[in-house]
C-alpha positions as CSV (number, residue, x, y, z in Angstrom):
1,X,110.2,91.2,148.0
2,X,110.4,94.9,147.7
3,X,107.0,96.4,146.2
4,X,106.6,99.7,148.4
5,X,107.4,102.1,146.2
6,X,105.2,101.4,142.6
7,X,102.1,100.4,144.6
8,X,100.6,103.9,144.9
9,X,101.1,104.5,141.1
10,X,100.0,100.7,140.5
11,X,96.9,101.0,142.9
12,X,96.0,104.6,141.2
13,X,96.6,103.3,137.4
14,X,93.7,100.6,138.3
15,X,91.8,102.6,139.5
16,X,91.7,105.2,136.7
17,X,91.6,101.8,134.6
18,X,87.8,101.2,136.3
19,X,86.3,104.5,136.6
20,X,86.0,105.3,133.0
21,X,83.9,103.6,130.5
22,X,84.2,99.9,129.8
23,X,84.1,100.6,126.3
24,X,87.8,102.9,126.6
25,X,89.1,100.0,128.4
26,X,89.2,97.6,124.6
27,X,92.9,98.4,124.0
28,X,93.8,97.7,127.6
29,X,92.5,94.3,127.3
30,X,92.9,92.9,123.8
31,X,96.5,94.4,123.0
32,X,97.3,92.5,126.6
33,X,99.8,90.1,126.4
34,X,101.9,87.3,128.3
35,X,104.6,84.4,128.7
36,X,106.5,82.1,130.7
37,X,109.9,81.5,130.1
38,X,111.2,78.1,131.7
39,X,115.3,78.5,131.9
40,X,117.0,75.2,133.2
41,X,120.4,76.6,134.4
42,X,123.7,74.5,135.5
43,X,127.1,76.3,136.2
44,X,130.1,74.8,137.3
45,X,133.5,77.3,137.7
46,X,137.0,75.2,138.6
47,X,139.5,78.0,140.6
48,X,142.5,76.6,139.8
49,X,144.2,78.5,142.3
50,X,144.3,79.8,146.0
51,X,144.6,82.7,148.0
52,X,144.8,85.1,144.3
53,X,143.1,88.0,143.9
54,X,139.1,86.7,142.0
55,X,139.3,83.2,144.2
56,X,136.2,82.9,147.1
57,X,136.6,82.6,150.2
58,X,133.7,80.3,152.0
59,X,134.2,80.2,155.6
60,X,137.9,81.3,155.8
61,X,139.0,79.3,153.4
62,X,139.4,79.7,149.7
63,X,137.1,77.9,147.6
64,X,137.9,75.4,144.8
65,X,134.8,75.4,142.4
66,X,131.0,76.9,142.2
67,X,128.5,74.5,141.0
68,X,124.9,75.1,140.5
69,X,122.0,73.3,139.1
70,X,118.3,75.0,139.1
71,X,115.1,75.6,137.3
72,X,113.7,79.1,136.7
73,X,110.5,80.7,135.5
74,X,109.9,84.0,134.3
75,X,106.4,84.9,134.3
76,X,105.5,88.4,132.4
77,X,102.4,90.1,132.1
78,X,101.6,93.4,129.9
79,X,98.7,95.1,129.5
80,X,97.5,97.5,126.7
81,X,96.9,101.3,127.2
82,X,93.4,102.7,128.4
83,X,92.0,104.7,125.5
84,X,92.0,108.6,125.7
85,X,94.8,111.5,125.7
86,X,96.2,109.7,128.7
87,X,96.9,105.8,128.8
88,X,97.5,103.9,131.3
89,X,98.6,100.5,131.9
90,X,100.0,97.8,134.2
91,X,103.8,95.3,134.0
92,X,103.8,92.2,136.1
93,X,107.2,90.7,136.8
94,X,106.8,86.9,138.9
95,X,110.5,84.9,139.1
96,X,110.7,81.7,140.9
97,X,113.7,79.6,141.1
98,X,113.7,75.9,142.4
99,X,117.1,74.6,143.3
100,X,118.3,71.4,142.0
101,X,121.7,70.7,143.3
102,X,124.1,72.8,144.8
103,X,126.9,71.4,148.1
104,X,127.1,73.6,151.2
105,X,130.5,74.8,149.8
106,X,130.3,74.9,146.4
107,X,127.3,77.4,145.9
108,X,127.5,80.8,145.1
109,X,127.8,81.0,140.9
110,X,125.2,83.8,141.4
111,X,122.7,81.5,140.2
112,X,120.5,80.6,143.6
113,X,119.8,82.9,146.8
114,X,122.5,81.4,149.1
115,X,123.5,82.2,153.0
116,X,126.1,84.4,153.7
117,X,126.7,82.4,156.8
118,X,126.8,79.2,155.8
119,X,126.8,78.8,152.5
120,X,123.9,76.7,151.6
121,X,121.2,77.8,149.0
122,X,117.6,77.9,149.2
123,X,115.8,75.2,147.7
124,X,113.5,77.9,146.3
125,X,113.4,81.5,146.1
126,X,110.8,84.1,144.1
127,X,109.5,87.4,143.2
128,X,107.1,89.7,142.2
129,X,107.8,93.0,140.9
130,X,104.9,95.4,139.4
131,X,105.2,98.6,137.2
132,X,102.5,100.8,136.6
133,X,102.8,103.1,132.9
134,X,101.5,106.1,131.7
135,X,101.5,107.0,127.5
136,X,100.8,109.9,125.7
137,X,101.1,109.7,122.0
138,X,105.0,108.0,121.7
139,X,106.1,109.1,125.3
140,X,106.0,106.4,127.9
141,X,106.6,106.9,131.4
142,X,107.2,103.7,134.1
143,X,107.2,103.9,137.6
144,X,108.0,100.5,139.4
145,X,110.4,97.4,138.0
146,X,112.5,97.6,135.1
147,X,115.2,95.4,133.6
148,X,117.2,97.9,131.6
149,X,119.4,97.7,128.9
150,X,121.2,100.6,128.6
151,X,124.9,101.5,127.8
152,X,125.2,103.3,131.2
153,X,122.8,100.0,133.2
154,X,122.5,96.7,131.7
155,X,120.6,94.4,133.6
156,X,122.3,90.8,134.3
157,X,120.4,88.0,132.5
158,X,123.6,85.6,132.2
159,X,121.8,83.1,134.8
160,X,118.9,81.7,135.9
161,X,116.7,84.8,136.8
162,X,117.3,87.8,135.6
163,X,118.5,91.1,137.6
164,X,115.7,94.0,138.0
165,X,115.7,97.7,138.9
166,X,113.2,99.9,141.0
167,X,112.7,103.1,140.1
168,X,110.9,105.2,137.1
169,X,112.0,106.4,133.5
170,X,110.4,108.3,130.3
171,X,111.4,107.0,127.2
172,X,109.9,109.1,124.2
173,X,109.9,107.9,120.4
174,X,107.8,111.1,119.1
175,X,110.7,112.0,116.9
176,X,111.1,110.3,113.6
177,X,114.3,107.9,114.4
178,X,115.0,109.6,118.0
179,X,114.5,107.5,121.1
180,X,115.1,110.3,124.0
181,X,115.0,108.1,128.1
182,X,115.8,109.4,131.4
183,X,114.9,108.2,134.6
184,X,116.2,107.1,137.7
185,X,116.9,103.8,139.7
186,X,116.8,103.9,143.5
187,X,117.3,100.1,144.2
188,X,118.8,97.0,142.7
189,X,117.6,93.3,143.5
190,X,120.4,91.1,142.5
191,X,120.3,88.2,140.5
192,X,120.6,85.7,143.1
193,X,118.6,87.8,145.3
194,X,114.7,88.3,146.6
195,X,115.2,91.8,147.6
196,X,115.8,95.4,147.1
197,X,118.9,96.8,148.4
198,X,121.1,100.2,147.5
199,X,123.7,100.4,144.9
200,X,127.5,100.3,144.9
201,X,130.0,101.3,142.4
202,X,132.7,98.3,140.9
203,X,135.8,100.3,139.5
204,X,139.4,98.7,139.7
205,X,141.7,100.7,142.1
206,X,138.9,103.0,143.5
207,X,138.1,104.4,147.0
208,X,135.8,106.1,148.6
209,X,132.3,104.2,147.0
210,X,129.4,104.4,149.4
211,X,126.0,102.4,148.8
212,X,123.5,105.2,147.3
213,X,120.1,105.0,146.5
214,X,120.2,107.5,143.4
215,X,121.0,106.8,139.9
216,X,120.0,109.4,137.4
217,X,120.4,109.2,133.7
218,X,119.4,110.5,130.4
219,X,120.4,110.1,126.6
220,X,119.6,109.6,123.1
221,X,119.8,107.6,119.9
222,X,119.4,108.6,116.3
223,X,119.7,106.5,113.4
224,X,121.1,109.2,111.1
225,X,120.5,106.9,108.0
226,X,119.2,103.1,107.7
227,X,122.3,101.2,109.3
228,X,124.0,104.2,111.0
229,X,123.0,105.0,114.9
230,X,124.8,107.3,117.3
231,X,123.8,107.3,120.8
232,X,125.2,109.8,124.0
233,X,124.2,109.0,127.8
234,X,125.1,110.7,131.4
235,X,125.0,109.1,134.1
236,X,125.9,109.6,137.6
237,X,125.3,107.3,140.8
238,X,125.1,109.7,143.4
239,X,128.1,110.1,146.1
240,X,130.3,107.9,143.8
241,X,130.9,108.7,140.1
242,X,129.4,110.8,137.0
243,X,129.7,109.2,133.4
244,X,129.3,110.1,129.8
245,X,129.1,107.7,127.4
246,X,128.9,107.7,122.9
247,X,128.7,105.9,120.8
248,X,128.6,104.7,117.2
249,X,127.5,102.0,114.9
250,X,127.4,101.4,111.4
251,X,126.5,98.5,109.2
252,X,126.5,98.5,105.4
253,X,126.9,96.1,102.4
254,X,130.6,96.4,100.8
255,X,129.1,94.4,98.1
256,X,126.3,91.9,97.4
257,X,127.3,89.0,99.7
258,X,130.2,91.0,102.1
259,X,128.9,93.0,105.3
260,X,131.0,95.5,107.2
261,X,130.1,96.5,110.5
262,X,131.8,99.3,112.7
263,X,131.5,99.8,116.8
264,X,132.9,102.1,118.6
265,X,132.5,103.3,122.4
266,X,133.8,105.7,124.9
267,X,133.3,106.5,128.5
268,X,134.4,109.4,130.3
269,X,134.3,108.6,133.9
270,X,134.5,111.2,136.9
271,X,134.7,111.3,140.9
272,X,131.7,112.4,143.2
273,X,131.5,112.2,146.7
274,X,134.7,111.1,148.3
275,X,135.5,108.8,145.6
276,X,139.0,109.0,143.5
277,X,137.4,108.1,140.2
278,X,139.3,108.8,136.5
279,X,138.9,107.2,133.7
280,X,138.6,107.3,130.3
281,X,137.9,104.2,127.8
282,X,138.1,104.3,123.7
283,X,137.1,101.1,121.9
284,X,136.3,100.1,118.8
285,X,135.0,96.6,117.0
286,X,135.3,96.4,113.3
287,X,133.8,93.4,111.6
288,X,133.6,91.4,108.3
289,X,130.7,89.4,107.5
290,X,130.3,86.4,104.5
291,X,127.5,83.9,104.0
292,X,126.7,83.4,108.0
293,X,130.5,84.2,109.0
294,X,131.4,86.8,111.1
295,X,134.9,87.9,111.7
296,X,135.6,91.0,114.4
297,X,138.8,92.6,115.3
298,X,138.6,95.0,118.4
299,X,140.8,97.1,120.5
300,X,139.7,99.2,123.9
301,X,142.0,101.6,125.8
302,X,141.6,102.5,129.0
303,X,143.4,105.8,130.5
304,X,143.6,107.3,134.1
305,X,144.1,106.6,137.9
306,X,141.1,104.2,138.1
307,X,139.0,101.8,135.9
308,X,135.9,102.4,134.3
309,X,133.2,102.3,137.0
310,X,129.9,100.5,136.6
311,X,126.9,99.6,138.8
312,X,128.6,96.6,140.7
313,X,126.4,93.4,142.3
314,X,126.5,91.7,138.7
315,X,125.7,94.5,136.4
316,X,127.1,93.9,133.1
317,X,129.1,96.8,131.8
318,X,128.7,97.6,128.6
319,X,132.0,98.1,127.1
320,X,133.5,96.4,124.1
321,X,135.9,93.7,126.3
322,X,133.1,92.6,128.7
323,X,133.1,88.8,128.3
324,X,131.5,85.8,129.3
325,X,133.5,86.3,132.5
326,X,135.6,89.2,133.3
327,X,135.2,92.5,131.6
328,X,138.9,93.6,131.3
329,X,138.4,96.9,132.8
330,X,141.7,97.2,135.8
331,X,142.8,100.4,136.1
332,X,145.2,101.5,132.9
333,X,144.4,98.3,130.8
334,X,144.9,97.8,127.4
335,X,142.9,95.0,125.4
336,X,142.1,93.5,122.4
337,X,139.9,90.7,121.3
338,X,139.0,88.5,118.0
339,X,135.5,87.1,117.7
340,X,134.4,84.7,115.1
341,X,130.4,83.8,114.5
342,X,129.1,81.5,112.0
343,X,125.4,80.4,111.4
344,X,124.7,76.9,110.6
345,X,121.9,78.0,108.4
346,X,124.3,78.5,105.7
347,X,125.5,74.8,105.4
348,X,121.4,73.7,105.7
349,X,121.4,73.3,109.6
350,X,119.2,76.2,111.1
351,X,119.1,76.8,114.6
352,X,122.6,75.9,115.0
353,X,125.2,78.9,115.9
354,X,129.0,79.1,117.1
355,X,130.7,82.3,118.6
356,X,134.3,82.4,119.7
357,X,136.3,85.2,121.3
358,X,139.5,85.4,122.7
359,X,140.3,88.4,124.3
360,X,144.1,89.1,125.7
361,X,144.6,92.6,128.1
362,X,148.0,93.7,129.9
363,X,149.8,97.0,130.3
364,X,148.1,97.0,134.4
365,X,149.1,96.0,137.4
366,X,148.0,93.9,140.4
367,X,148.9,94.3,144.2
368,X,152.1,96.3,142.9
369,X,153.1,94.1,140.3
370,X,152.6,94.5,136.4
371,X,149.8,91.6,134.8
372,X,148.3,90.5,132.1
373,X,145.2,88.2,131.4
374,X,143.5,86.5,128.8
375,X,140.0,85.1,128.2
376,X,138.7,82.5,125.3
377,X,134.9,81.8,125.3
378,X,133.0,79.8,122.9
379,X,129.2,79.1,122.9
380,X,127.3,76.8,120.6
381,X,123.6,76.8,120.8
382,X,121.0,75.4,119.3
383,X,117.0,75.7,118.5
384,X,114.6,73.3,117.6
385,X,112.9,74.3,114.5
386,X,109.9,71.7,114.5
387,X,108.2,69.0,115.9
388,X,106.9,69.1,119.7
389,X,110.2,70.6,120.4
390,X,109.8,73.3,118.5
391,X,111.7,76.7,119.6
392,X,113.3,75.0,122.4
393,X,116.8,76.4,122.7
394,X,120.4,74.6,123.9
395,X,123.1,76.6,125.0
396,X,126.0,75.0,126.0
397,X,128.6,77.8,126.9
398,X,132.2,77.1,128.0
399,X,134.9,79.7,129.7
400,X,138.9,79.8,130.0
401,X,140.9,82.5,131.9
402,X,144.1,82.6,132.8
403,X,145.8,85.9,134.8
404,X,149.1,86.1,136.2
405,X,148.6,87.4,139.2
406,X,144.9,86.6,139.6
407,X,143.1,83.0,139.8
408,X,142.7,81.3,137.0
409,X,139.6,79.5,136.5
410,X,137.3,76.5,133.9
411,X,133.9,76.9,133.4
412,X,131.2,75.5,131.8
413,X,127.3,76.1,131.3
414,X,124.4,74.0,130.1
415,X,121.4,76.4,129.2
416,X,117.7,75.4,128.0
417,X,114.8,78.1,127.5
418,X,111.8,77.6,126.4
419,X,109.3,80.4,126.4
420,X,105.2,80.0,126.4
421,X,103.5,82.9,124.6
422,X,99.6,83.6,125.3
């Protein structure tokens, strides 16, 4: 566990906390808040095939399935803001994860801190992160752990404990409807992992990534008019690849009862270092929604030598195709995808939700050879609505892709949250 670096700002935030007045230190007490989120987690992926490009390999030998069983908490801890021109504040981050089941070769869904040598997972793993925070008026600036969800770094929660960064960022909301943030990330603790470690690039057909310990970024979002948002973001992960990334949403009423909602993304992608990275990526989503039904249509283009790069170790890119399993970003790829949502609510069962997606990509190759894939994902959750139950939430999530020249695999997930507020 990996707290080195915020424990000067942490240890001097306190301490500025104590030596003024008791009476300033109201806000830092009373807007203080807190919960635990208890996430029971079981993953099981069937690789229907061996020795293909995406198959495991656990010692020398390709592996079958993944299965995983554990229980996490998520313990998170917020203070308010001294009072005066200058507030200050402390973030607590605690994750523990208890393993329930997982074989010496059937481990590694990313769900539980497992040996590289032999396979096995813990039978319990946790960590602490801290992040001190400085505010004056609607400018906030964080030194320590983050979990970011950004266009250009979104933090992996698709498992039992969620993936954190270390590093710092300003984020400032002073402008009526402008949200300006830069910063920069220096480590990455995995979601499987206890520990801090550099960052790598993931980009289909690239060369030359290095691990670095400098990601620097900065962007902004404007909501033009009530529904209407644009957003622009650089990036660059130093020694490997510089980014820019737009984008646009729009949501309006066609009429009184029909939605219409419009996304659309683009990356430009560029080498640094010794890397050959080139890519460009266009996609849009355009959606019609009727009385708790959603229906999407969406279509991404990818151009250049390489695919679009992203922080790799589990970091969900944040493109249009990224899906419950693969992202559909190989080098040159062309995909499209049709989602369908409906809410329960609408037939007088609240709580109760359905997505569906298929998403189909070709026009790349692998190992030489021109491919093609396809993905179909459907998750149906559900949350208590009263009772002792009450706001306890079922996911039950299942996953089909098929590649020609890459394994194909079956999965399924059983999800249940539960978060205490105090």
């Amino acid at each position: 566990m990996h707290v080195k670096m915020n424990k000067i700002f942490l240890v001097s935030t306190l301490a500025a906390a104590i030596a003024v007045p008791s009476l300033a230190q109201a806000a830092f007490v009373e807007d203080s808040e807190g919960s635990l989120s208890l996430r029971n987690f079981y993953m099981n992926r069937d690789y229907r095939d061996s020795g293909l490009p995406g198959a495991p390999v656990h010692k020398g030998k390709s592996q079958s399935k993944s299965e995983d069983w554990g229980q996490g908490f998520m313990l998170r801890l917020k203070s308010g803001y001294t009072e005066g021109t200058i507030g200050l504040g402390v973030e607590a981050l605690g994750l523990a994860g208890i393993k329930l089941d997982s074989g010496g070769g059937t481990g590694g869904t990313g769900t539980l801190v497992r040996s590289r040598h032999t396979g096995k997972s813990a039978d319990q793993h946790g960590f602490i992160g801290f992040t001190g925070k400085a505010k004056i008026s609607d400018t906030v600036l964080t030194v320590g752990t983050h979990e970011p969800v950004l266009p250009i770094a979104f933090r992996n929660d698709t498992r039992m404990l969620p993936q954190t960064f270390q590093g710092g960022q300003v984020q400032s909301k002073d402008i009526d409807n402008l949200t300006l943030t830069a910063g920069q990330f220096q480590k990455v603790r995995l979601r499987d992992s206890t520990n801090y470690e550099n960052m790598i690039m993931a980009a289909d057909g690239a060369t030359g990534g290095v691990t670095s310990n400098k990601f620097n970024y900065a962007g902004s979002s404007y909501q033009f008019i009530p529904g209407l948002t644009g957003t622009y973001f650089y990036a660059e992960l130093k020694d490997n690849y510089s980014q820019h990334h737009a984008n646009l949403q729009f949501l309006t009423d066609l009429t009184s009862v029909l939605k219409f909602k419009t996304d659309l993304r683009y990356f430009k992608s560029s080498d640094k270092g010794n890397t050959n990275v080139d890519s460009s990526l266009a996609s849009g989503m355009f959606s019609l929604g009727y009385a708790g039904h959603w229906l999407g249509l969406g279509y991404q283009d990818q151009s250049g030598k390489t695919g679009t790069p992203y922080l790799g170790g589990g970091t969900d890119p944040w493109t249009m195709n990224t899906s419950t399993y693969y992202p559909f970003l190989r080098a040159k790829e062309d995909s499209w995808q049709i989602r369908y949502d409906y809410n329960f609510a609408q037939i007088g069962v609240p709580g109760l939700n359905l997505m569906a997606r298929y998403v189909s990509g070709d026009n790349f190759k692998v190992a030489g050879q021109n491919a093609k894939e396809w993905e179909r994902d459907i998750d149906l959750g559900y949350t208590v609505q009263s009772g002792p139950l009450k706001d306890v939430s079922l996911l039950v999530r299942n996953v089909m892709y098929r590649g020609s020249h890459t394994t194909d695999i079956d999965e399924n997930r059983v999800i249940v949250n539960y978060t205490f507020k105090f």
